[in-house]
C-alpha positions as CSV (number, residue, x, y, z in Angstrom):
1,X,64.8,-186.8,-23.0
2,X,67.5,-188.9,-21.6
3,X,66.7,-192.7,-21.7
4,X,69.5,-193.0,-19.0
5,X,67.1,-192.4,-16.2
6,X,68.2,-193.0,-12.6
7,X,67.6,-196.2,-10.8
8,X,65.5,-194.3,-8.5
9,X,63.2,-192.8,-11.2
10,X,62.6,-195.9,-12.4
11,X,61.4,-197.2,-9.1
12,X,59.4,-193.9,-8.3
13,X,57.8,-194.6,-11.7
14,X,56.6,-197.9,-11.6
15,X,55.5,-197.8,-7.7
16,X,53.4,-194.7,-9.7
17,X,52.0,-196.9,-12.1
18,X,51.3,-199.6,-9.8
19,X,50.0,-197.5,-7.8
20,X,47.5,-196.3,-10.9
21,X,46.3,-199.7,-11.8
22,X,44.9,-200.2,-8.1
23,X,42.5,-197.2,-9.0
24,X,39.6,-197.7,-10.6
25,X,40.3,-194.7,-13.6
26,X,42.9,-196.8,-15.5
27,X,43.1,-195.7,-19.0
28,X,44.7,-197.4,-22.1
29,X,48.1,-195.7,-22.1
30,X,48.9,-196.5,-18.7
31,X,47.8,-200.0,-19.4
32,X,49.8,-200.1,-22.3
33,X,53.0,-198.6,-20.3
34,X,53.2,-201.6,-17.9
35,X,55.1,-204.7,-18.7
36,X,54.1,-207.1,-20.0
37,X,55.1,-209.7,-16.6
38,X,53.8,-206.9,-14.5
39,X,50.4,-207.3,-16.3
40,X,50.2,-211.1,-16.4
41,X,51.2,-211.2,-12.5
42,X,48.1,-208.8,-12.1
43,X,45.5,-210.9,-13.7
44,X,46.9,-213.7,-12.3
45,X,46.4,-212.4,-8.8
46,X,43.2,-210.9,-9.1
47,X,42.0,-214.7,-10.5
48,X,43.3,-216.2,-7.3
49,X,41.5,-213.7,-5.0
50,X,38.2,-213.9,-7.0
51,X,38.3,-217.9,-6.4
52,X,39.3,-217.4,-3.3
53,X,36.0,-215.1,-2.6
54,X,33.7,-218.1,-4.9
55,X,35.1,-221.0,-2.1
56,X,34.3,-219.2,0.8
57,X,30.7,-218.0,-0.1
58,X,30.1,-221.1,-1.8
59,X,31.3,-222.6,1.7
60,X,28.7,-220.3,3.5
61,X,25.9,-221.0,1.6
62,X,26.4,-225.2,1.2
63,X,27.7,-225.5,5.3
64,X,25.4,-227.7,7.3
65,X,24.2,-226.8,10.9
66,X,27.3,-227.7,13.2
67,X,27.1,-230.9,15.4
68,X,29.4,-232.2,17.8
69,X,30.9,-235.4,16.3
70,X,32.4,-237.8,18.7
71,X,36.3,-238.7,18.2
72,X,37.7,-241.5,18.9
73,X,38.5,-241.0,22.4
74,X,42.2,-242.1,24.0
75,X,42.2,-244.5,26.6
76,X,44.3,-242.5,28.7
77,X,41.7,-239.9,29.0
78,X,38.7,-241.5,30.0
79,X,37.0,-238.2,30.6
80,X,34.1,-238.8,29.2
81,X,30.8,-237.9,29.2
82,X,27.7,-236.7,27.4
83,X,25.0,-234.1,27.0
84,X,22.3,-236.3,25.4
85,X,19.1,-237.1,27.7
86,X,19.1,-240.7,28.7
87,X,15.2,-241.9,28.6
88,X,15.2,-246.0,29.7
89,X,15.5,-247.0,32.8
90,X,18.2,-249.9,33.8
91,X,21.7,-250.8,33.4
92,X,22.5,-252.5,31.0
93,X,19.9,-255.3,30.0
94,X,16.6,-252.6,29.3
95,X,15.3,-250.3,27.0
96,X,11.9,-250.3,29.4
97,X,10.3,-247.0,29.9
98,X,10.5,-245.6,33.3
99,X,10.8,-242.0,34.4
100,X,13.5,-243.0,36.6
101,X,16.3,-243.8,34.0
102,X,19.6,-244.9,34.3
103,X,23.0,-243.7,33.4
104,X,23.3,-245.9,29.9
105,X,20.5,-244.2,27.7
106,X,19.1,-247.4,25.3
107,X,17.1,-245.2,23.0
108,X,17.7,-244.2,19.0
109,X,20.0,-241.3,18.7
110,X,19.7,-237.9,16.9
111,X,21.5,-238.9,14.2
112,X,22.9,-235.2,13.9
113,X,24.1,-235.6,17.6
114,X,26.4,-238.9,17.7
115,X,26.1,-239.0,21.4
116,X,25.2,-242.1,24.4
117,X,23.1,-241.0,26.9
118,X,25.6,-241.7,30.0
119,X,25.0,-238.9,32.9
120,X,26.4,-235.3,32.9
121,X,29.0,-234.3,35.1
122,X,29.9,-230.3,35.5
123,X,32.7,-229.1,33.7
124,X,33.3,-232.1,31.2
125,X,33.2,-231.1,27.3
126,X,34.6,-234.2,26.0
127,X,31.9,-237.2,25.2
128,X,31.3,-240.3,25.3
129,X,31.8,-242.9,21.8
130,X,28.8,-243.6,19.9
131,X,26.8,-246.8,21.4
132,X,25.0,-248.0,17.1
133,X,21.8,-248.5,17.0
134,X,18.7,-249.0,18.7
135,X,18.3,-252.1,20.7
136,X,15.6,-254.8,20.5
137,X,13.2,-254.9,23.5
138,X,11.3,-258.3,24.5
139,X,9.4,-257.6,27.5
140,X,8.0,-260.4,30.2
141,X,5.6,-259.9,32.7
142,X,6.9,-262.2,35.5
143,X,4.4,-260.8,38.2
144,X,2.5,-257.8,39.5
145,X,4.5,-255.1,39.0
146,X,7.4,-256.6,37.9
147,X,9.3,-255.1,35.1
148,X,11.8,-257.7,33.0
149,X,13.1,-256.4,29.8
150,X,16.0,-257.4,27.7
151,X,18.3,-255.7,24.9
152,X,21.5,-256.5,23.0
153,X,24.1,-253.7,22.0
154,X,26.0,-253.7,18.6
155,X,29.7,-253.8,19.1
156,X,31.3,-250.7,19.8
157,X,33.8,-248.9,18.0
158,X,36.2,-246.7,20.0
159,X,38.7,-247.0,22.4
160,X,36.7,-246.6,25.5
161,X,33.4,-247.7,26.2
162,X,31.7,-245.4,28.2
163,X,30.4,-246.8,30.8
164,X,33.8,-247.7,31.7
165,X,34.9,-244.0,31.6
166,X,34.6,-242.7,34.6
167,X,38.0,-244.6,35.6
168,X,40.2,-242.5,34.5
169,X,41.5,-238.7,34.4
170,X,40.0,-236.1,36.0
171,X,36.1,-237.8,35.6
172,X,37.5,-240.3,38.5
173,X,38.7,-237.3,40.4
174,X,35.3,-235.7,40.2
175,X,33.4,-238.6,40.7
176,X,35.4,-239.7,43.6
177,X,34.8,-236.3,45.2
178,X,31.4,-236.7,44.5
179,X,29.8,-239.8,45.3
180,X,32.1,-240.3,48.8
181,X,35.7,-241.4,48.1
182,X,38.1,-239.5,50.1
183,X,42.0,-239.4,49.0
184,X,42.8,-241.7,52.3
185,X,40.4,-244.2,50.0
186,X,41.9,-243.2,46.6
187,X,45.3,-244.2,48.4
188,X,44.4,-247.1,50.2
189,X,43.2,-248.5,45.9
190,X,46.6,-247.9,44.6
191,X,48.8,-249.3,47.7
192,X,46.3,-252.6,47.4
193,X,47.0,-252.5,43.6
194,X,51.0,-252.2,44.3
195,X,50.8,-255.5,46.7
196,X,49.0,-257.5,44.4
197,X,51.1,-256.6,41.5
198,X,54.1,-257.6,43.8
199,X,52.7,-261.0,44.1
200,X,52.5,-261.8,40.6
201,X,54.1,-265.2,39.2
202,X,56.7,-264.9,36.4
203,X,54.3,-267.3,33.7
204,X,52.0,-263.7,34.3
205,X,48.9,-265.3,36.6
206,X,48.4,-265.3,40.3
207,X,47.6,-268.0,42.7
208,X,45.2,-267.6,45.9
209,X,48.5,-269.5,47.7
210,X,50.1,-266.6,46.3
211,X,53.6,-267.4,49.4
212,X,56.1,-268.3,46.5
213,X,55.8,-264.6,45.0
214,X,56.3,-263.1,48.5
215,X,59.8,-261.0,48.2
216,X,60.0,-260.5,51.9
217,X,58.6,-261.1,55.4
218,X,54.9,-260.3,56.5
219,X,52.5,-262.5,54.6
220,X,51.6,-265.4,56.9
221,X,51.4,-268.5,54.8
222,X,47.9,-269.4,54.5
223,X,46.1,-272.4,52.9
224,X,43.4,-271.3,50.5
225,X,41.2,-273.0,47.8
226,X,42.7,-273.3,44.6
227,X,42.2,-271.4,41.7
228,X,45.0,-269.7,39.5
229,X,41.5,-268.8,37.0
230,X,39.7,-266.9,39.9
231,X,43.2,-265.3,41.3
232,X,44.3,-263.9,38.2
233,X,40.8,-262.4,37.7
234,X,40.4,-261.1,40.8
235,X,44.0,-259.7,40.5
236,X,43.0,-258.1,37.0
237,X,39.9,-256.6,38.0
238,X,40.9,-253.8,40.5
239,X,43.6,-252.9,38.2
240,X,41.4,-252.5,35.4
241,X,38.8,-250.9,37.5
242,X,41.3,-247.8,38.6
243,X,41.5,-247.4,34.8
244,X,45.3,-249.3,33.6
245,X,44.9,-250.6,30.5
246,X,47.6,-253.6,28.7
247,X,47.6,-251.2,25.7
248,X,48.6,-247.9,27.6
249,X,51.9,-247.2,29.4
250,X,51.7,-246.9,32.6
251,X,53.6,-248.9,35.8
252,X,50.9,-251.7,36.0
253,X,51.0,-252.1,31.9
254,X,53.3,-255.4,31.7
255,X,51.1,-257.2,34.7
256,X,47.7,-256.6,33.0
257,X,49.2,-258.0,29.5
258,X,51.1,-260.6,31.3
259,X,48.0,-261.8,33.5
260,X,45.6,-261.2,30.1
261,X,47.8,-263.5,28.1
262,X,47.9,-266.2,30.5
263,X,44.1,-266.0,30.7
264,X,43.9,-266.4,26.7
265,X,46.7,-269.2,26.6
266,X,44.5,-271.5,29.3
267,X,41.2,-271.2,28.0
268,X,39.6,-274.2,26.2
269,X,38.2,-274.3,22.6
270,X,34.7,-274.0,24.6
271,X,35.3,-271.2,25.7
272,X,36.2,-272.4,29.1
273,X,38.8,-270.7,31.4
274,X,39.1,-272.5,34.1
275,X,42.0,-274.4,34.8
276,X,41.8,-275.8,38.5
277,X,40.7,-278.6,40.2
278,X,36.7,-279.8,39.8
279,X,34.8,-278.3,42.8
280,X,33.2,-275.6,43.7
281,X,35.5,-272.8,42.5
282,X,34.4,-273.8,38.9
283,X,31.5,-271.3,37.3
284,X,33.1,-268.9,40.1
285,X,36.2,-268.8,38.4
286,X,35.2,-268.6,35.2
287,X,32.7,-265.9,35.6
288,X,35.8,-263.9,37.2
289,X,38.3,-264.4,34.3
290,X,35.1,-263.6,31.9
291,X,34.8,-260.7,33.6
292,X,38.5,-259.6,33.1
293,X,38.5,-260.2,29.8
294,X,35.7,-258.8,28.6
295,X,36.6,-255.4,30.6
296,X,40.2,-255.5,28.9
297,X,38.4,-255.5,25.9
298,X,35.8,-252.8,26.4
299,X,38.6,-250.7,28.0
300,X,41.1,-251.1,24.8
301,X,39.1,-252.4,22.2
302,X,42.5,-254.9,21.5
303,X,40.9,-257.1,18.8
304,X,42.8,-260.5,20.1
305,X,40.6,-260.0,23.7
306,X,37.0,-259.3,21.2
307,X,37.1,-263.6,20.1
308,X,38.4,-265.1,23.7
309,X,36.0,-262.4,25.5
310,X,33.3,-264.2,23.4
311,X,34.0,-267.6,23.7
312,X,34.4,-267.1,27.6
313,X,30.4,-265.4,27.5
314,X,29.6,-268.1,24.8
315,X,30.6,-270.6,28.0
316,X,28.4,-268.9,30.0
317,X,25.6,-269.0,28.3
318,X,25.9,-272.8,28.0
319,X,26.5,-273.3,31.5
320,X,22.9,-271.8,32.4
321,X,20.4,-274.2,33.8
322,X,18.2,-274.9,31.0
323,X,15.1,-275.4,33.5
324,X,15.7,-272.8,36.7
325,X,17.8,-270.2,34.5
326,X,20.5,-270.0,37.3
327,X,24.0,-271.3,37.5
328,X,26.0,-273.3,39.9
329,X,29.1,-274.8,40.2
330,X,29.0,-276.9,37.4
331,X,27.4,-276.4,34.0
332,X,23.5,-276.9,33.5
333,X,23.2,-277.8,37.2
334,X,20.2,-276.0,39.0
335,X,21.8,-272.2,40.1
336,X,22.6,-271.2,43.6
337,X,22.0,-267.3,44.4
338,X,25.6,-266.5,44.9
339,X,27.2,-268.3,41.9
340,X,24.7,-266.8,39.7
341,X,25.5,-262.7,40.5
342,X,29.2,-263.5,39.5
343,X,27.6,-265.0,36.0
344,X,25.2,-262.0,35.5
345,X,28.4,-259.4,36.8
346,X,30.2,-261.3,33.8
347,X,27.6,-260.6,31.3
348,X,27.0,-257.0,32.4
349,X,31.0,-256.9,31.4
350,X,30.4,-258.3,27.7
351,X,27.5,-256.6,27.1
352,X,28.9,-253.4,28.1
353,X,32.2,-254.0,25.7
354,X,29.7,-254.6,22.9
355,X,29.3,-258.6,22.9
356,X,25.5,-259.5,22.2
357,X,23.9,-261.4,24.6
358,X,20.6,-263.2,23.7
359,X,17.2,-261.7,24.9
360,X,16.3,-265.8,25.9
361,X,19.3,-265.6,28.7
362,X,18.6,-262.2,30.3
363,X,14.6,-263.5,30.6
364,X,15.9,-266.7,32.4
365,X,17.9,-264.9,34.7
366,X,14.8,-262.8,35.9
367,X,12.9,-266.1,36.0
368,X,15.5,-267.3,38.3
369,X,15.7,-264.9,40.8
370,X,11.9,-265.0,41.1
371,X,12.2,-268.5,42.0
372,X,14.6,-267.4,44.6
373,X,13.4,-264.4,46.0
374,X,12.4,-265.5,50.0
375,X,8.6,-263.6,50.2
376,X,5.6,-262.9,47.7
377,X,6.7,-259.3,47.0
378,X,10.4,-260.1,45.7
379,X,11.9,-258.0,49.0
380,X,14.1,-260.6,49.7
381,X,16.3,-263.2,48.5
382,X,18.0,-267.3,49.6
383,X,20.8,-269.0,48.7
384,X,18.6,-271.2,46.6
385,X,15.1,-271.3,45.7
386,X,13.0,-272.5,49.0
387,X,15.8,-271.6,51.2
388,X,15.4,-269.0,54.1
389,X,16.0,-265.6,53.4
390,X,19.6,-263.8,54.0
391,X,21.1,-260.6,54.1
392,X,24.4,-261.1,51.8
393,X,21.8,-263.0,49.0
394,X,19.3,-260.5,48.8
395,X,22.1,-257.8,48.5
396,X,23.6,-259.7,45.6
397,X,20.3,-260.5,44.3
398,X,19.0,-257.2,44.2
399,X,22.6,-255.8,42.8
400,X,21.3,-258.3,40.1
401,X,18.0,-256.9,39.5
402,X,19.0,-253.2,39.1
403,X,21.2,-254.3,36.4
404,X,18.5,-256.2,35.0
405,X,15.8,-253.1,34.6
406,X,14.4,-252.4,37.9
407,X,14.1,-248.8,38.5
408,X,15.3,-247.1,41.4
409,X,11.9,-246.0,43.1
410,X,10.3,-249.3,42.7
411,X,9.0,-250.6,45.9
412,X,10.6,-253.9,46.2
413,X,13.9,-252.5,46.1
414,X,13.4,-249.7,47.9
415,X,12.4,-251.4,50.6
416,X,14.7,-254.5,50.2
417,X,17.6,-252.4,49.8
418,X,17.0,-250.4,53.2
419,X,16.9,-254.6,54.9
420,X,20.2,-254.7,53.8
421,X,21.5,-251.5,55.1
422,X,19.9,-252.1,58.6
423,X,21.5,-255.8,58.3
424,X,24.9,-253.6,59.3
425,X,24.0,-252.5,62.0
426,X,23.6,-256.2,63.3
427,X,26.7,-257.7,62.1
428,X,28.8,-259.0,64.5
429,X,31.5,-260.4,61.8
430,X,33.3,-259.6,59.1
431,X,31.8,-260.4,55.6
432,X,34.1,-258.7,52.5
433,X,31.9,-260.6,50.1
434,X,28.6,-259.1,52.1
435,X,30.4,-255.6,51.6
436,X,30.9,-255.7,48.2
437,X,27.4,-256.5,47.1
438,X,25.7,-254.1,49.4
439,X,27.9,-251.3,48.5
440,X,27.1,-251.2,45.2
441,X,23.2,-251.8,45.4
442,X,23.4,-248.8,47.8
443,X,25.6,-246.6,46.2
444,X,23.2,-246.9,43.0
445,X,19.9,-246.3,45.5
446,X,22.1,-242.8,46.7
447,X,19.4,-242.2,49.7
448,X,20.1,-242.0,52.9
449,X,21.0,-245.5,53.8
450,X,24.2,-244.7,51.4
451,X,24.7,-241.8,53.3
452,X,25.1,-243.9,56.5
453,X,26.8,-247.1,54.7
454,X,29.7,-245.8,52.9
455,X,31.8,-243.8,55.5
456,X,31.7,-246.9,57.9
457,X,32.3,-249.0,55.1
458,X,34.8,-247.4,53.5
459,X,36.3,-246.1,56.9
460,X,36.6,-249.3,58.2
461,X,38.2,-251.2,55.0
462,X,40.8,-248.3,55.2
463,X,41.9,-249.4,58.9
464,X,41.8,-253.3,58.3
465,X,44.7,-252.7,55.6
466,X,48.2,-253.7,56.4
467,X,50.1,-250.7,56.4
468,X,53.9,-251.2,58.2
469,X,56.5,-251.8,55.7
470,X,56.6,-255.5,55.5
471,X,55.3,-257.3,52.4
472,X,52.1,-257.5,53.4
473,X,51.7,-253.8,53.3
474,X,48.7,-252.9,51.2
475,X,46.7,-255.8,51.5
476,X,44.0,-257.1,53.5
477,X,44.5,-259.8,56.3
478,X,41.7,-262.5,56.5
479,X,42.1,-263.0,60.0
480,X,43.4,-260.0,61.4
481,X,41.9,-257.4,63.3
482,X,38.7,-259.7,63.2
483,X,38.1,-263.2,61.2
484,X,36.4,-262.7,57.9
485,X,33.8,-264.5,56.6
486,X,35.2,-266.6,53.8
487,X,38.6,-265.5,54.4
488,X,39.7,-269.4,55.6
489,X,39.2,-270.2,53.0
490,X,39.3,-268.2,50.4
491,X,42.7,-266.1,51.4
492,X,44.8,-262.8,51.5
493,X,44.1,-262.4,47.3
494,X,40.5,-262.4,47.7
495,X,40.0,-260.2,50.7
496,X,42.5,-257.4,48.8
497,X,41.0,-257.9,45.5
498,X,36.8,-257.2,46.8
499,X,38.6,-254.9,49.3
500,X,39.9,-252.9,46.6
501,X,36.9,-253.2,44.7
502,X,34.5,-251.7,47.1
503,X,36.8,-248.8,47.1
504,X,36.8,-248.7,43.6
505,X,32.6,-247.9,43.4
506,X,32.7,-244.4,43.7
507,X,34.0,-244.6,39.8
508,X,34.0,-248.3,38.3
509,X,31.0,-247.6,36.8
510,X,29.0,-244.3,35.7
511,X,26.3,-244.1,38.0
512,X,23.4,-246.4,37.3
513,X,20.4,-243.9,37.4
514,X,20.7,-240.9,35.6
515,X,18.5,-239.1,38.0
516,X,20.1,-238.9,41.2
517,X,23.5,-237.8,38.4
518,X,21.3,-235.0,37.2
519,X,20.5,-233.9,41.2
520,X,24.0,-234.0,41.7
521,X,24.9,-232.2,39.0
522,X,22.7,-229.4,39.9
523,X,23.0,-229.3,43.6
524,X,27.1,-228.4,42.8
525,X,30.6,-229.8,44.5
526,X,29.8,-231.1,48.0
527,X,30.6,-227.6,49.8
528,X,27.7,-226.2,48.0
529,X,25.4,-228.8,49.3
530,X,26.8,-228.9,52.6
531,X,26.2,-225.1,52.9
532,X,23.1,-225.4,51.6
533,X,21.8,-228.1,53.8
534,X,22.7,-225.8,57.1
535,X,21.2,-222.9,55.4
536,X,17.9,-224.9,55.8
């Protein structure tokens, strides 16, 4: 036999004996005929595919039940939401028992299901950060029926708190469809936000005398209190509430740091962050620039905010009155009605970014508004304690007591709620700072009173904006087409910023009782519900 075999023999023989060894009737002389490399590369790559087969079934066998594990979640997003049953009732100060609960579920989480219990909204997969642990309940009783219960949160750790989440992406898009924004609203928001940011100083805070940062004709100069604190917060709150964030990109990005910085640079080792003249603007304008800060914070979770965000609560809590529980315009003085919802907005902020507040303040402040509520069954609310009863206090006040635990159904503010609603019918003035109170405690009842409310509310603040091309355009006049209330005195900043506000319910905050979200949620978009309703 030749041993000068073709090339092509030699292939046809090997791809033979290859071909031999992949059958399971190998015998020892075709063994013996392979090479020696051929061989090795065998064994070698039947090891590999038997440890290959020993990871994956041990993998199989040792793989827990899936969960959903929350990510850290992108500030730009803000679509959030979550599957897990809220069982508490009130926002954010309870962990109280109620079968009416609220959108920020207080309870002990499955620990194999990281989730907080805010409300479901259809066609959402991403959720919300985890919340920690339990909280620690201390309950009063303060009266028949009443229901007074406090909690503290464990700082957060994402990017986003949740309740905050419905700011942003297509959550505010839903939620604006939902709950009664319209895109004439949505606009109205972001030209308000453009005038403001237009009227920004160059040391980054704004001024209620805001004239000198005009860039054109069409803002009428105006005299108004003075309070570079309370403008920049009032200025920094509508742009956080449509969702801009100092730490994301965005056209408003430079303002927000700008008007945070200046906020940080001015406060006092106290905690203090008012820099104005003594007078009534005082606890105001701190509460406002607490409230800035801590929603920065809770929005971007940008450690230099977490220690001035506390120090500004820290000052809060010192101000209280250590006798009546309220606040007024200066520290430890006995609390008027109107000063003291701006302090407990303030600490709804921090609480919701994660900063604890003690179970001793949250009791006062229920004491309080007992002591100011106008009749025996809490309905209705005065200025201060004694006082007669009005409409824009016991809006404010009862604003004050949802947040503080009452439930939804409970008869005081069912029934003090619908007073306010009514009230509107007999206004005969204009009363921003009336709006913005009422809107919210209605837009949290969601009965028919909203239903009725908000598109004459919201309607109306639509119209009342400036809207020619001078540089007035997206604000709100205080005088013009009718006086407002405090706008005297208090100016063109203020009316735009609770203007803006108001506008901004629909998705500031998650909605406050989880089971009106849960009705919604089932009921469908609005068409469904409107074609249902003339089906019946």
């Amino acid at each position: 036999m030749s041993t000068n075999r073709p090339a092509t023999a030699s292939v046809s023989e090997t791809r033979d004996r290859w071909s031999g060894l992949l059958r399971a009737d190998l015998d020892p002389d075709t063994l013996r005929s392979v090479p020696s490399w051929g061989l090795s590369l065998l064994l070698h790559a039947l090891f590999l595919l038997l440890l290959a087969f020993v990871i994956h079934f041990r993998g199989l066998i040792q793989r827990p039940e899936r969960v959903i594990q929350p990510a850290v979640v992108d500030s730009q997003l803000g679509e959030l939401t979550s599957l897990a049953p809220a069982n508490r009732s009130g926002d954010p100060f309870t962990i109280e028992d109620n079968a009416n609960p609220p959108s920020l579920g207080l309870a002990p989480a499955d620990p194999a299901l990281k989730l907080v219990g805010e409300p479901q909204i259809a066609a959402l997969t991403q959720y919300a950060p985890v919340l920690g642990a339990p909280a620690v309940l201390s309950k009063t009783d303060a009266g028949p029926g009443a229901l007074s219960a406090v909690m503290r949160l464990p700082e957060l750790a994402s990017s986003v708190s949740a309740p905050f989440s419905g700011r942003q992406g297509l959550t505010r898009a839903q939620l604006v469809r939902r709950e009664g924004g319209t895109a004439r609203s949505e606009k109205s928001v972001e030209d308000g936000l453009a005038w403001i940011v237009r009227h920004q100083r160059a040391d980054g805070a704004w001024s209620l005398n805001y004239q000198q940062q005009c860039q054109g004709d069409g803002c009428p100069h105006q005299i108004s209190i003075e309070s570079d604190t309370a403008a920049t917060g009032l200025a920094l709150l509508p742009l956080l509430g449509s969702g801009y964030i100092h730490t994301v990109k965005s056209r408003h990005q430079v303002s927000i740091r700008k008007g945070l910085d200046w906020l940080v640079k001015h406060q006092q080792p106290d905690g203090d962050l008012f820099t104005g003249p003594s007078g009534m603007g005082y606890l105001y304008s701190h509460a406002i620039g607490t409230m800035a800060l801590c929603e920065a914070y809770g929005l971007s979770q940008d450690p230099k905010l977490k220690r001035p965000a506390q120090r500004a609560v820290q000052f809060i809590v010192n101000a209280q009155d250590p006798t009546g529980g309220g606040w007024r315009y200066t520290p430890g003085q006995a609390g008027d009605t109107s000063v003291f919802g701006w302090q407990i907005f303030a600490l709804r902020s921090a609480n919701i970014a994660g900063i604890k507040i003690s179970p001793k303040i949250i009791n006062s402040c229920s004491m309080y508004l007992d002591q100011a509520a106008a009749d025996e069954s809490r309905v209705t609310y005065s200025y201060q304690p004694g006082r007669p009863a009005t409409a824009v206090m016991t809006a404010e006040a009862l604003v004050s007591r949802q947040i503080l635990g009452w439930p939804r159904d409970f008869p005081p503010l069912v029934k003090g709620a619908s007073e306010v609603a009514s009230h509107l019918d007999l206004m005969d003035e204009r009363n921003i700072y009336y709006w913005y109170y009422a809107t919210q405690l209605l837009h949290n009842m969601k009965n028919k009173d909203w239903e009725s409310w908000n598109p004459r509310v919201r309607e109306s603040l639509i119209e009342m904006q400036v809207k020619d091309n001078s540089c007035a355009k997206g604000s709100w006049d205080p005088l013009q087409p009718v006086p407002d209330h405090w706008g005297q005195r208090a100016g063109r900043m203020y009316l735009t910023s609770l203007s803006i506000l108001t506008l901004e319910v629909y998705y500031r905050y998650l909605p406050l009782y989880r089971d009106y979200d849960e009705e919604q949620t089932k009921a469908g978009p609005p068409s469904k519900r409107v074609a249902q309703k003339k089906s019946d």
